[in-house]
Every structure is written in C-alpha cells, then in structure tokens.
N, C-alpha and C positions, 0 to 999 in steps of 0.2 A: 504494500500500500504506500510506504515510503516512494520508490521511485516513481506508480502514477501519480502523487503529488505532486511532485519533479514536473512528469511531463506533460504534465494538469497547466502547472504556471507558466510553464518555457512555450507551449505550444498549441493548447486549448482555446478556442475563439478569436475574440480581437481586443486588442488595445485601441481605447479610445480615450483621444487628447484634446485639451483646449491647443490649437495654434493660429496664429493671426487672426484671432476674433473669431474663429470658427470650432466645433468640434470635426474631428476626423477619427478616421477607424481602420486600422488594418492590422492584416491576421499578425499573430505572435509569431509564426513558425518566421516571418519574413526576417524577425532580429536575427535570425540563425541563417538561416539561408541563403541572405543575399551579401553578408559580410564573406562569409567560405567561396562565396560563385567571383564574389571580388578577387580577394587570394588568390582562387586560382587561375582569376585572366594575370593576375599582375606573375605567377608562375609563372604561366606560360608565356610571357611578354618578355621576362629577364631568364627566357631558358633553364629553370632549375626545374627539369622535370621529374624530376625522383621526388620531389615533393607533392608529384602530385599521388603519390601513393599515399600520404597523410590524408590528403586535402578531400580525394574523393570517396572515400570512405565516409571521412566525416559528414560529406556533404550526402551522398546516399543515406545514413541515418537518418541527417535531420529530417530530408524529403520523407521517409518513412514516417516518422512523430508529428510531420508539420502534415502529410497527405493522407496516411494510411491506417495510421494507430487507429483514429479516432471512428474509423469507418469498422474494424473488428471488435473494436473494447468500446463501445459510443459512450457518450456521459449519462450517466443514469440521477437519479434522485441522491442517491448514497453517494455518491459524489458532490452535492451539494456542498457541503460545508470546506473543500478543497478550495470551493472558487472565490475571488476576489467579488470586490462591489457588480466594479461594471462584467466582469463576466456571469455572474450571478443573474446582473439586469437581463443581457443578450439570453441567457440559457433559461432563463420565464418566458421572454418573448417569443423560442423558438418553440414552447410548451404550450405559446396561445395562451399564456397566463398575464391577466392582468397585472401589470408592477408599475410603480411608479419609477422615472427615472435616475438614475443614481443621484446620489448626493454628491461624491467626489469622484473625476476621472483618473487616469493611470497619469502619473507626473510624466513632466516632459521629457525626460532627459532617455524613453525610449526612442524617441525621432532619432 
C-alpha cells in the first residue's frame, strides 16, 4: 500500500495551479515524463549514448505509472484518503458526485 501511495501522488490525475490569473490543469505523470524525454534529446544531441540505457528505462516506467497502472489497478473509494484536495475534487467529479470546488490548488513551483 506504501508504494501505490507513491504512485497515487507522482502520477494519479492532475495538478491544478493558479498561473497568470488563470487556473490550469495537467496530468502529474507529465513532471516525470517530459523532464526524462528532455534528457534524452539532450543525450542524444551530445552523443553519450550509453546513457540512454539509464534514460529509457526510466522513461518506459514512468509511461507505464503515468498511462497504464491506473487502467489495471483504477482508483477505487479505499483509495480515497491517498489523495490530495484537488485530486480528491477531480476523483468526485469523475464519480458524478456533487463537491464543491477545492479550497487550495497544488502550489506552483510544479510548473
């Protein structure tokens, strides 16, 4: 239960932020996934390809936790108390359940 807590917060739903006067929303798996897709253009740009045996692994994980986990293991009720505010908010609304909208969003310094 330990680790899906883990892959509860790193990869479950969306983060959603106040930025330039607006809220905005995208998925958690992307903090993971598009930093490693980075890495490995800049890998593959300065020629050290042996690295990308690190890179692409990690990178097929996250895609797994960020696209796949969640379609075999999906979020149940008992899973409830795992999730944050606004994940909480999104996982009523995807229930058709009435909620009012969070009180506090995910701070910014995910952007």
């Amino acid at each position: 239960m330990e680790i899906r807590k883990h892959i509860i917060k790193l990869f479950a739903l969306s983060y959603i932020v106040p930025f330039a006067g607006k809220i905005r929303s995208f998925t958690r798996s992307a903090n993971i996934i598009f930093p490693l897709m980075l890495i490995g253009g800049l890998i593959v740009c300065s020629e050290l390809y042996s690295w990308l045996y690190v890179v692409l692994p990690l990178l097929a994980v996250a895609c797994f936790f960020g696209f796949g986990y969640f379609h075999f293991c999906p979020l149940t009720d008992k899973d409830f108390p795992l999730l944050d505010d606004t994940q909480r908010w999104q996982y009523e609304a995807f229930q058709r359940r009435v909620t009012p909208e969070p009180k506090s969003y995910n701070a910014q310094w995910v952007l």
